[in-house]
N, C-alpha and C positions, 0 to 999 in steps of 0.2 A: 789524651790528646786535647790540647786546646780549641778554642773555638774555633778561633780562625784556624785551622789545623783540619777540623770537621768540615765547616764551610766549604775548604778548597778539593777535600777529598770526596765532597759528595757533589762537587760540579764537574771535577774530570771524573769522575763513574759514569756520571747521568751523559758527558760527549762521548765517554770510550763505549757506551751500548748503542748507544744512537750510532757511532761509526761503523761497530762489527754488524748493525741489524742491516747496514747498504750494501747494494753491490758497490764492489771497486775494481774501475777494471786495470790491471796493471802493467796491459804491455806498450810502451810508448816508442817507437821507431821511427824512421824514416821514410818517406814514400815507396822507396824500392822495395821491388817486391810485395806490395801489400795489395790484395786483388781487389777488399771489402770496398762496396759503395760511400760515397763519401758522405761525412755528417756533416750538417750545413751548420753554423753557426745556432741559428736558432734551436736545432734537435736536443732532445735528451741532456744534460751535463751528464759524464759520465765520473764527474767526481762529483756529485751534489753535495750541498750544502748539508751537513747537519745543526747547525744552529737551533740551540731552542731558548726563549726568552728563558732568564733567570726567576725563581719566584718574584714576587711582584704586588704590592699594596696599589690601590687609587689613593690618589692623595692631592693636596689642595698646599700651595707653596702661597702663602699670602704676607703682604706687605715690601714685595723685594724692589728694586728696579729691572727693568724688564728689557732686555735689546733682543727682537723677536728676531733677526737674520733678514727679515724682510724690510729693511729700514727703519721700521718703530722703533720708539722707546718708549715704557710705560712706566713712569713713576709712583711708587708706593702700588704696586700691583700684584695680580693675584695669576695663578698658572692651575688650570684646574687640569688633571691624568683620571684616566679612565680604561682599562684595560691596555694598556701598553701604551696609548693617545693620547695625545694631546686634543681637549675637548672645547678651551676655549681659555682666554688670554682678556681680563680687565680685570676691574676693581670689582669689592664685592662680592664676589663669586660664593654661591652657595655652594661646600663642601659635598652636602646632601651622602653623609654618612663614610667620606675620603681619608684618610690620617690627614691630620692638620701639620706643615710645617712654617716654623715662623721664617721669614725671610726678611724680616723688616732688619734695616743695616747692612744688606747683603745684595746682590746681582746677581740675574738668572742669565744664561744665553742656550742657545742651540749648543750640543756637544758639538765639538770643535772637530774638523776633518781636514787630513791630512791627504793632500790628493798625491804629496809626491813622497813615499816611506821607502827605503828599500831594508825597513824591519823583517826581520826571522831569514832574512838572506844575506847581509852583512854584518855578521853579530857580530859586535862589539862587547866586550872582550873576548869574547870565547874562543872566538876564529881570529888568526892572521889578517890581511886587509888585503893581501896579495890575490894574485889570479887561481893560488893553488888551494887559500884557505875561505874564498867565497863563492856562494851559489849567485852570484846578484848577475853574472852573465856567461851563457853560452859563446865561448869562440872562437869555435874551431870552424865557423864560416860567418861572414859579416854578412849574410841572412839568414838569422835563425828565428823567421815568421812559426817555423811549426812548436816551438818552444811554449809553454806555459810555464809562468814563474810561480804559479801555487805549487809545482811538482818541488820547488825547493823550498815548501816556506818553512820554520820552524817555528813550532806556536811558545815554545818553550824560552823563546830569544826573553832577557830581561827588560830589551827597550819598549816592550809591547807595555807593562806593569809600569813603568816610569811614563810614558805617555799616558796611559791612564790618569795619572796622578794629575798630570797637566790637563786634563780636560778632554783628553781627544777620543772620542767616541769612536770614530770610522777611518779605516785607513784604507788608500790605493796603495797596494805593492803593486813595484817597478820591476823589468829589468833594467841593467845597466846601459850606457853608452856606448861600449866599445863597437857594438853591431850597426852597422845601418842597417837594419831593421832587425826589433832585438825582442820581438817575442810578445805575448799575452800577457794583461797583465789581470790581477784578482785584488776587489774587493775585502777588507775584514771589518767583522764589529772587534772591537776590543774588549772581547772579552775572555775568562782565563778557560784555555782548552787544549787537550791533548794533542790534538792534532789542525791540519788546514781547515778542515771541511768544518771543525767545528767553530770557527770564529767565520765562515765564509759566510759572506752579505747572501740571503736568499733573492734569487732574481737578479741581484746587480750586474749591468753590462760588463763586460771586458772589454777591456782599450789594448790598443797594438800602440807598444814600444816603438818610434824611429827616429833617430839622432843624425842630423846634418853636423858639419862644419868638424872641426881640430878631433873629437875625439876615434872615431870610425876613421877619418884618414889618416894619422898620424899612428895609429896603431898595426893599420892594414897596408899601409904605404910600402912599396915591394915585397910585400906574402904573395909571392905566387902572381893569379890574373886578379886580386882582389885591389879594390879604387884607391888610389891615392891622390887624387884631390877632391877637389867640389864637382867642377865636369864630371867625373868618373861615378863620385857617389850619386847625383842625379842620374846619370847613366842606370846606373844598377835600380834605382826606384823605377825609371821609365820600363825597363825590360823587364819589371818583374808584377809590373800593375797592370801589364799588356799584355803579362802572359793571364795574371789574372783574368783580364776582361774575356780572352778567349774559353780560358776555363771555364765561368760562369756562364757564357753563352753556348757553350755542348751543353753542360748540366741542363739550360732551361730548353733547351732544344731536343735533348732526350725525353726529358719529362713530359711534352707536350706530343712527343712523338715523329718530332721531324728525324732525330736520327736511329729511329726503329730501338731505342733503348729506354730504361728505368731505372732512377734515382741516382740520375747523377752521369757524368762521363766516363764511357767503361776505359776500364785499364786501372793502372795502379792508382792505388788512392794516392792524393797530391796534398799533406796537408802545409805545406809552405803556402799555395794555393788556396786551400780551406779558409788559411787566417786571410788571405788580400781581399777575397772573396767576399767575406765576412763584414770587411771595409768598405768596400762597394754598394755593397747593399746594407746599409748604416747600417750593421748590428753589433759592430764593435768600433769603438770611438777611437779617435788618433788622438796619443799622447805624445809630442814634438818635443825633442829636445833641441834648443835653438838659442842661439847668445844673439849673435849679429841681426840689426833689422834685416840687412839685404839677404842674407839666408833666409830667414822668416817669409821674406818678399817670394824668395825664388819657391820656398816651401809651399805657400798658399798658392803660386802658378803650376806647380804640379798635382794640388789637390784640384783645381779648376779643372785642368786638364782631363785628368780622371774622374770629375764630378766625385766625390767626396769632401769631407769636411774633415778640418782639425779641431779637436775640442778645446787645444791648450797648447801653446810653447811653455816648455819649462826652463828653469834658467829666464831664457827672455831679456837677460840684461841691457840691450838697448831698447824693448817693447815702448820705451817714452819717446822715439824716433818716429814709432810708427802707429799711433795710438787708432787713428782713422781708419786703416786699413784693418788694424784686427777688431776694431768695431762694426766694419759692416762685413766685414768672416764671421761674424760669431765666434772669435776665438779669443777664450782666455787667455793670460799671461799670467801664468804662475812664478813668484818673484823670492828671492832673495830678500831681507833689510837692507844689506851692507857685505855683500861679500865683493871682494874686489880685487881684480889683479893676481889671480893665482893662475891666470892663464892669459895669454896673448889675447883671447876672445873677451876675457872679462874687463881689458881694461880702458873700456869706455862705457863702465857701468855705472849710476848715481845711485843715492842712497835715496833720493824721491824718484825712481820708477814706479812704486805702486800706485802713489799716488799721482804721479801726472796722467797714470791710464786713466785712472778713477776720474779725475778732473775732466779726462775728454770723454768721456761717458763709456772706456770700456772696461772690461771685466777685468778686475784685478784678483789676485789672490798670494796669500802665502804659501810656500809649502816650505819641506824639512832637508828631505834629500840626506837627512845624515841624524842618528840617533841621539843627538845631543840636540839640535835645533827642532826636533821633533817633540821635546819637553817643554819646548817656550812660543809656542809660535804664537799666542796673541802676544807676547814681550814684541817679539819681531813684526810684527801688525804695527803696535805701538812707538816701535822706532823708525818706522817706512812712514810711517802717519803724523810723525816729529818732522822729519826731515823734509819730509813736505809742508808743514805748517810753519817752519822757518823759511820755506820757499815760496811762501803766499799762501799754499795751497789748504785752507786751514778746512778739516772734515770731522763731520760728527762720532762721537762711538759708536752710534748705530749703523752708520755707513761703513765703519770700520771692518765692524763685525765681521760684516758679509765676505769679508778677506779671507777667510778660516772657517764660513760656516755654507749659505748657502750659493756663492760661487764655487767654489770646489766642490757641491754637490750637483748644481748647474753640470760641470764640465765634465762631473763620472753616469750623468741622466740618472741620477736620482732626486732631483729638485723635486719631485712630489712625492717624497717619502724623509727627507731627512734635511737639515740645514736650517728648517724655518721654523718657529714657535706658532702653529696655528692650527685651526682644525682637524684632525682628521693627519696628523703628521707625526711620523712614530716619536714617542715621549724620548727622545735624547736630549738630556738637558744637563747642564751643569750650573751648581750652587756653589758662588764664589762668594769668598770672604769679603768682599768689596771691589771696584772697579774691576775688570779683568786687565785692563790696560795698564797696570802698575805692577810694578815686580813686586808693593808689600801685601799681594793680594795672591790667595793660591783658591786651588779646587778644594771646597769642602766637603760638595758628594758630589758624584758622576752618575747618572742613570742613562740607562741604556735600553728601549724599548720598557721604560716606565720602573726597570727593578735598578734596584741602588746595588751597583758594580765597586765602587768606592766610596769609603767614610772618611776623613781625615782624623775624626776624633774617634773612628770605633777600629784597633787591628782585625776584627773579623770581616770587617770588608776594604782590605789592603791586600789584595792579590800579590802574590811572589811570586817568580820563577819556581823551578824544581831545583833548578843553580842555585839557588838562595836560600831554599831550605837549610836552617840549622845555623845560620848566621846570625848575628848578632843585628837586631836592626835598631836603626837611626830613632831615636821619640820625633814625633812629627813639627815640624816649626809653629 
């Protein structure tokens, strides 16, 4: 066996014993019928995370250019790791006994996150695209709140290896659209593993999937009593965030003893309720899928309404309509380059929406939404970031960045753990052959919590599928 052959067999051992050594629990149902007290968002994961850092050197990256995610830029700079950390970011830097690597002629950034992937649930090639050949959504009711989309991820998908390649450290899987409200979503590091739990982010929040406008009503549009318009689909959010707020308030009125019970609202556990609930009391972030501003509009009045927050519209193709408003929401607009026109919704969308959020001071970001766009996403930074700079809008690389690194870490609450190059912030870092912002520049390593996940120049750290075992592969550009 070859190297890279050993490497890959002795990282899925060390995730497939960490898996069998957890509990797992496996039965996932419906509300009816289930007596058990309910688990509150914050209790126990009952699928934990196995994740374990890969070996791992300290090491000292000196001479590169530096885009820290935090707006710096450090020229001819130094990047000191220290146990999976990042320990300190300037020139100079004492090694103090680290692997020395040269960076000079080269560019460092934050590894790159992908806040919107629906990897290992719409695989490309492997599966159809159809409703019959992917897991990316539940549809058999246009609320499918009690759904978690890690019960369908596939670690095995090849788009996971190819984003790698590209930079991308962290990925949010999605559910799909088709639901108005479409379910839990999971965090991944990208790295190569048997199963969910072992690329699953430790700690990382869960976001609830909910999609307004053309997709959810045009799908559901005469099935039965399910909404077929905009009235209808806000409809179904109001009656179901009010059933929430009642749920939560038995729970906390048993617990304190006003209604003579413990942990929770007796009767059938309600996990549709669980995930709103969950919402309520921020512990799980709203991921908006949202083209039109005035849907976005009407979206943040029914988050006001229910006091909760949105973390992000996706899509978002008019978000340059409304730049003010999701500035003082707090909410992101996770954006496109240039897709346009494949739908009635998208076609009053420009190719400077990222940038004109950027220009009025809100939160931009890129995401993928499709396995092929999830390979390029600073390319697609870089052409949002054109299209605005023939539009006046002219912004720095380092401001760029933040499009692909620590916005879309912002928006999944992990900003104090990933996106940034600075203290105390887990070592995911990517060593580019030169600007990132140029297609003649690729990933040359990818490290992930400080260990080098990807080499360009070494096949032992070129992760493949289990698909691709035995293929012929490509020599690297």
């Amino acid at each position: 066996m070859n190297t890279r052959g050993q490497l890959r067999h002795v990282i899925l051992a060390v995730a497939a014993a960490a898996l069998f050594a957890s509990p797992v629990v496996a039965a996932k149902k419906k509300e009816e019928g289930r007596q058990s007290s309910p688990v509150s968002p914050s209790a126990p994961d009952p699928w934990p995370s196995t994740y374990r850092p890969l070996p791992r050197a300290d090491m000292l990256i000196t001479g590169a250019t530096i885009l820290d995610g935090a707006g710096g830029r450090h020229d001819a700079a130094d990047v000191l790791v220290r146990d999976g950390r990042v320990v300190a970011v300037g020139r100079n830097l004492d090694a103090g006994g680290a692997a020395v690597v040269d960076g000079r002629g080269k560019w460092v950034t934050p590894g790159i996150i992908d806040v919107h992937s629906h990897n290992g649930t719409f695989v490309v090639p492997l599966t159809s695209v159809d409703e019959h050949g992917s897991d990316v959504t539940e549809i058999s009711d246009p609320n499918a709140a009690e759904t978690w989309i890690e019960h369908a991820v596939n670690a095995q998908d090849v788009a996971f290896d190819r984003a790698l390649a590209a930079g991308v450290t962290t990925l949010q899987i999605l559910p799909g659209s088709t639901t108005i409200i479409g379910g839990r979503s999971v965090v991944l590091k990208n790295v190569p593993a048997i199963t969910m739990q072992g690329m699953k982010f430790p700690g990382a929040p869960q976001g609830l999937k909910i999609a307004c406008g053309e997709n959810p009503k045009l799908y559901y549009g005469g099935r039965g009593s399910a909404p077929n318009s905009r009235q209808g689909e806000l409809a179904m959010f109001r009656a179901a965030f009010s059933a929430a707020q009642d749920y939560l308030e038995r729970s906390r009125g048993e617990k304190s003893g006003r209604g003579g019970g413990h942990g929770g609202p007796r009767g059938p556990r309600n996990l549709e309720l669980e995930t709103l609930s969950g919402v309520l009391t921020g512990d799980i972030r709203v991921q908006a899928h949202c083209y039109r501003a005035d849907d976005m509009a009407v979206m943040l009045g029914l988050a006001r309404e229910y006091n909760f927050h949105i973390a992000a519209f996706h899509h978002a193709t008019e978000a340059y309509k409304i730049p003010g408003m999701l500035r003082e929401a707090g909410t992101c607009a996770a954006v496109w380059s240039d897709w346009w026109g494949f739908k009635v919704e998208a076609q009053d969308a420009i190719r400077e929406n990222a940038a004109f959020v950027e220009a009025a001071g809100g939160c931009a970001m890129m995401h993928s939404d499709s396995p092929q766009v999830g390979q390029r996403l600073t390319i697609e930074a870089a052409k949002a970031a054109g299209a605005g700079r023939r539009a006046g809008v002219s912004l720095l690389p380092e401001t760029i960045i933040r499009w692909v690194t620590s916005n879309p870490a912002k928006a999944m609450g992990l900003d104090d753990r990933i996106g940034t190059l600075a203290p105390g912030y887990n070592a995911d870092l990517v060593l580019w052959s030169g600007d990132p912002f140029s297609i003649y520049s690729h990933a040359d390593r990818v490290y992930i919590d400080g260990a080098l996940v990807y080499d360009r120049a070494n096949p032992a750290y070129r992760p493949r599928s289990d698909f691709e075992i035995g293929r012929t592969e490509a020599a690297p550009r």
